[in-house]
C-alpha positions, 0 to 999 in steps of 0.5 A: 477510490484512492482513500479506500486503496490506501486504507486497505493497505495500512489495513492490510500491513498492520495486520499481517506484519507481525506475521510476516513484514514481507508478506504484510507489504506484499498483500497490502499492495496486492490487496490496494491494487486490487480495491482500487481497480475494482472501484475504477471500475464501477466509476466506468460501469456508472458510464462515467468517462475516465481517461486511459490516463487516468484508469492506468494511473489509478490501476496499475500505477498504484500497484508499482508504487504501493510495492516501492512505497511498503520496500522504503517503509520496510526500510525505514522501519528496519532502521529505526529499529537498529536505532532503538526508536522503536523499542523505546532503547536508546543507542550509544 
């Protein structure tokens, strides 16, 4: 479940973010929590018994992260672009 949630989300950002990087961040995350729950939930409708804990960690738990984890990529990426890293430019 966790590998096809963040397989959806770099799937998702990677295609959209040169349509729109917030967006891209925004969907992909959505799109992650979206993959996840629904897996967590056919691992429940197969009657096998998962801790409240656990589906709350693999459910909504990821929708706050993946959004915190996409804001600090956004971030990063914005810095490295400044830097020139990106463009293959050096600075200075």
């Amino acid at each position: 479940v966790v590998m096809a949630g963040n397989a959806t989300l770099c799937l998702a950002f990677g295609l959209l973010y040169r349509v729109n990087k917030y967006a891209a961040a925004g969907a992909g995350s959505l799109l992650k929590f979206l993959v996840m729950t629904a897996g967590m939930k056919l691992i429940v409708a197969s009657k096998v018994k998962v801790p409240p804990v656990v589906m709350a960690s693999l459910t909504i738990t990821q929708l706050y992260t993946a959004l915190i984890g996409t804001g600090v990529a956004l971030l990063v990426l914005q810095a490295l672009d400044r830097t020139g890293v990106l463009s293959g430019r050096k600075s200075g």
